[in-house]
DSSP file (Angstrom, degrees, kcal/mol; ACC not computed):
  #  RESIDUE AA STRUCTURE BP1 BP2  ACC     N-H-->O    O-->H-N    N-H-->O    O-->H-N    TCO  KAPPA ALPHA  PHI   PSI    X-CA   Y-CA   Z-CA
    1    1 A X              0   0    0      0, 0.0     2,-0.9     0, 0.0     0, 0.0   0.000 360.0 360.0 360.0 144.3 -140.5  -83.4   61.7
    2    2 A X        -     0   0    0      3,-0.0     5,-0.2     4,-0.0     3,-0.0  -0.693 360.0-131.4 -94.0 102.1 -137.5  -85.1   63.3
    3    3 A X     >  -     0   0    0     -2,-0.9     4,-1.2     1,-0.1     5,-0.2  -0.180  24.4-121.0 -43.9 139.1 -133.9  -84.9   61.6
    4    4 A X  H  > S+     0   0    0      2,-0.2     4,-3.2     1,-0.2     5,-0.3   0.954 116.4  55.2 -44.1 -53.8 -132.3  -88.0   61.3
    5    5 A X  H >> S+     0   0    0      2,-0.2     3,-1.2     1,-0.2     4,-0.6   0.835 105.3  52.8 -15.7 -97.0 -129.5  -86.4   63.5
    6    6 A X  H 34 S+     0   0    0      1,-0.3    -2,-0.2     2,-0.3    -1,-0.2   0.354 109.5  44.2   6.1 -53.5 -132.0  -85.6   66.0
    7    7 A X  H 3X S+     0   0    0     -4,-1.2     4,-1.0    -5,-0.2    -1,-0.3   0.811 107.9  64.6 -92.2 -34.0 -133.4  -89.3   66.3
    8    8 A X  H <X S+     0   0    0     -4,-3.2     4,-1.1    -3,-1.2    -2,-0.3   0.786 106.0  45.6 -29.8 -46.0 -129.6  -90.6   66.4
    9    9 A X  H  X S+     0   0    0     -4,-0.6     4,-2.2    -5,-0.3    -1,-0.2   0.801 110.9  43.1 -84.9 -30.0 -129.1  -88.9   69.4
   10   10 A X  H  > S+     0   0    0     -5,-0.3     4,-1.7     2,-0.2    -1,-0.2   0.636 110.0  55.1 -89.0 -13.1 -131.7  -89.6   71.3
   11   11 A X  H  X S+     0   0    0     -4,-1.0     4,-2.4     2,-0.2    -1,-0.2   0.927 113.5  51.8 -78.4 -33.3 -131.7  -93.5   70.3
   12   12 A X  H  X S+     0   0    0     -4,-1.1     4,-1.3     1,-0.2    -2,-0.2   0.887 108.9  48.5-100.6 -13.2 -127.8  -92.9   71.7
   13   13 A X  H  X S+     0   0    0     -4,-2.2     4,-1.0     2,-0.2    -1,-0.2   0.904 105.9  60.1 -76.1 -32.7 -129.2  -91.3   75.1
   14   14 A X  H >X S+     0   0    0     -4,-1.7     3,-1.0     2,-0.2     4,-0.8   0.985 106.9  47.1  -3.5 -77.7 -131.7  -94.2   75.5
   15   15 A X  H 3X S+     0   0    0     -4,-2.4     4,-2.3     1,-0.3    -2,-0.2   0.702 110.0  44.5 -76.3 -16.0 -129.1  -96.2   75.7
   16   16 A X  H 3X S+     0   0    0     -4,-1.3     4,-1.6     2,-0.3    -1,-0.3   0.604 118.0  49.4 -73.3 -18.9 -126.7  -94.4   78.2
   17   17 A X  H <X S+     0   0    0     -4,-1.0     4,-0.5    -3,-1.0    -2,-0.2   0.492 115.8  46.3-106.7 -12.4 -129.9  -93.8   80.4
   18   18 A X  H  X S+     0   0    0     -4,-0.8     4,-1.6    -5,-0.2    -2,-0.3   0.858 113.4  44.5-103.8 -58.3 -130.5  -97.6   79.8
   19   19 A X  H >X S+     0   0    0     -4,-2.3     4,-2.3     2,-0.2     3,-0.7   0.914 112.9  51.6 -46.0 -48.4 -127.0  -98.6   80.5
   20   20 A X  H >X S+     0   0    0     -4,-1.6     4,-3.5     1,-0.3     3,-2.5   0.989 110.4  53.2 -47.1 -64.7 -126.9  -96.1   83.9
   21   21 A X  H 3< S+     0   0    0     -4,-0.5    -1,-0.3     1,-0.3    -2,-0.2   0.706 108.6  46.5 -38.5 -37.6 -130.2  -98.1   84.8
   22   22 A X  H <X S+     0   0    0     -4,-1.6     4,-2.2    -3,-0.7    -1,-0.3   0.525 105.8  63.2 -99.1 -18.6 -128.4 -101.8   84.4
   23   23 A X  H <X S+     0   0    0     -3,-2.5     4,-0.8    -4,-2.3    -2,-0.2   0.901  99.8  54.6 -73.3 -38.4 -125.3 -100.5   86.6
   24   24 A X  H  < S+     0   0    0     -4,-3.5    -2,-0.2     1,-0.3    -1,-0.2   0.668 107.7  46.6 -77.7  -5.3 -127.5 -100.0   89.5
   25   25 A X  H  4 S+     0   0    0      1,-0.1    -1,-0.3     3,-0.0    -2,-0.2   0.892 113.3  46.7 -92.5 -57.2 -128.6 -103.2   89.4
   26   26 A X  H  < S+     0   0    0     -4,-2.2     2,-0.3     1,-0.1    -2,-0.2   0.462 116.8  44.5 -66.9  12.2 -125.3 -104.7   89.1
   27   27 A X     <  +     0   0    0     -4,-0.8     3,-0.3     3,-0.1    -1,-0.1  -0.980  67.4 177.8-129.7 102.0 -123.8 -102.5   91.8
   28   28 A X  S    S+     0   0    0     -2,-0.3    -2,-0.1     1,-0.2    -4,-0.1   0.904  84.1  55.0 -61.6 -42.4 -126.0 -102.3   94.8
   29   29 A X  S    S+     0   0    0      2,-0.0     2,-0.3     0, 0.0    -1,-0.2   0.817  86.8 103.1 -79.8 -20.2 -124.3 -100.6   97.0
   30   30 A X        -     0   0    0     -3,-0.3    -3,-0.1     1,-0.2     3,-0.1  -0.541  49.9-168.8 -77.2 113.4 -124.2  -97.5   93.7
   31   31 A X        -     0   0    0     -2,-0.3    16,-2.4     1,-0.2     2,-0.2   0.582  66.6 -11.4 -89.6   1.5 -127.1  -94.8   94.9
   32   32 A X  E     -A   46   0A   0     14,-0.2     2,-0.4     2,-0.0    -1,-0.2  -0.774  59.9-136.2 175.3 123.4 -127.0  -92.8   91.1
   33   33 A X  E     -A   45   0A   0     12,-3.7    12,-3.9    -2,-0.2     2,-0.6  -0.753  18.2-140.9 -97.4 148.4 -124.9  -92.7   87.9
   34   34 A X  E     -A   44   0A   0     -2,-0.4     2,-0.5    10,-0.3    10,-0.2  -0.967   5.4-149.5 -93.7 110.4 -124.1  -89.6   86.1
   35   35 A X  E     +A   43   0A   0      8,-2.6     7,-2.6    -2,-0.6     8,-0.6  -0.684  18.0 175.7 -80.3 110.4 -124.0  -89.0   82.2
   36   36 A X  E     -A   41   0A   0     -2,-0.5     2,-0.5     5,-0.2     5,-0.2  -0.867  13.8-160.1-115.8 155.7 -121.6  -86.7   80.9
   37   37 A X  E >  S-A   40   0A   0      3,-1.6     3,-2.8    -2,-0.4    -2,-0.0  -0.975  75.0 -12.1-146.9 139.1 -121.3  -86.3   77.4
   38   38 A X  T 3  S-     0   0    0     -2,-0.5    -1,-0.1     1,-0.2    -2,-0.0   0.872 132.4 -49.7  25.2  61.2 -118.0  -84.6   76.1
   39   39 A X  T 3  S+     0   0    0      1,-0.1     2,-0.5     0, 0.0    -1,-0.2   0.233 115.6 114.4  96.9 -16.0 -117.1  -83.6   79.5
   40   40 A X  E <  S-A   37   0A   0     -3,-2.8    -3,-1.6     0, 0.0    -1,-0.1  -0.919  70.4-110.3 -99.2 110.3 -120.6  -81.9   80.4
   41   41 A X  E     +A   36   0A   0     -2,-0.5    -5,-0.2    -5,-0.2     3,-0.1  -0.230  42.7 170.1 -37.7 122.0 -123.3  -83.2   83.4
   42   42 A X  E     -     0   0A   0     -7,-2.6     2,-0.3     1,-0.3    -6,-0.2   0.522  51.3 -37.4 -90.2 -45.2 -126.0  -84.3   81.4
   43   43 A X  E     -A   35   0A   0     -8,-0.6    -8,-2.6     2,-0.0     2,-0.4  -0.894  48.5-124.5-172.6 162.8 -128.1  -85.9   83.7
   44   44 A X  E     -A   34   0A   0     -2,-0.3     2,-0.8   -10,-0.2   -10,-0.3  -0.747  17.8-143.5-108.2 161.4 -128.1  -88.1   86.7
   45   45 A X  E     -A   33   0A   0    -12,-3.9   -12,-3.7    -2,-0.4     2,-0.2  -0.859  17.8-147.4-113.0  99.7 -129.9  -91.6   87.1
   46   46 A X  E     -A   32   0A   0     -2,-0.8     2,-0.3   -14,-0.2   -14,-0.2  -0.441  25.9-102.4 -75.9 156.4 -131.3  -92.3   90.3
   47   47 A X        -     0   0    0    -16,-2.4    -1,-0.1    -2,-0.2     2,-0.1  -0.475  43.1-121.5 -48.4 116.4 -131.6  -95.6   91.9
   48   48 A X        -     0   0    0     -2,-0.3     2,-0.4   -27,-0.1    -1,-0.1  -0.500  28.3-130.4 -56.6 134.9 -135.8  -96.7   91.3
   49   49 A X              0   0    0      1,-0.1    -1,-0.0    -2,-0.1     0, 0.0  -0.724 360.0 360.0 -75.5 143.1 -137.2  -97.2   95.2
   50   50 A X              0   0    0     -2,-0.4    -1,-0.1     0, 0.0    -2,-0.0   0.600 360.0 360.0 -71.2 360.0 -138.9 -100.6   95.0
């Protein structure tokens, strides 16, 4: 079973992994964003190849 916590967190890395995803569109020239959370690489987001 999933703690409320648990799902909280992940709903709010969704949205950083959805936000990363919508910079790359609005920056072209941007080949990958990086997520840090409190100061730590969390993960990077590459540019999708078409």
């Amino acid at each position: 079973m999933t703690r409320p916590l648990d799902a909280g967190v992940r709903g709010a890395f969704d949205d950083a992994v959805r936000e990363a995803e919508a910079m790359l569109e609005r920056y072209p020239v941007c080949e990958a964003v990086e997520i840090f959370v409190d100061g730590r690489f969390v993960r990077d987001v590459p540019r999708r190849l078409n």
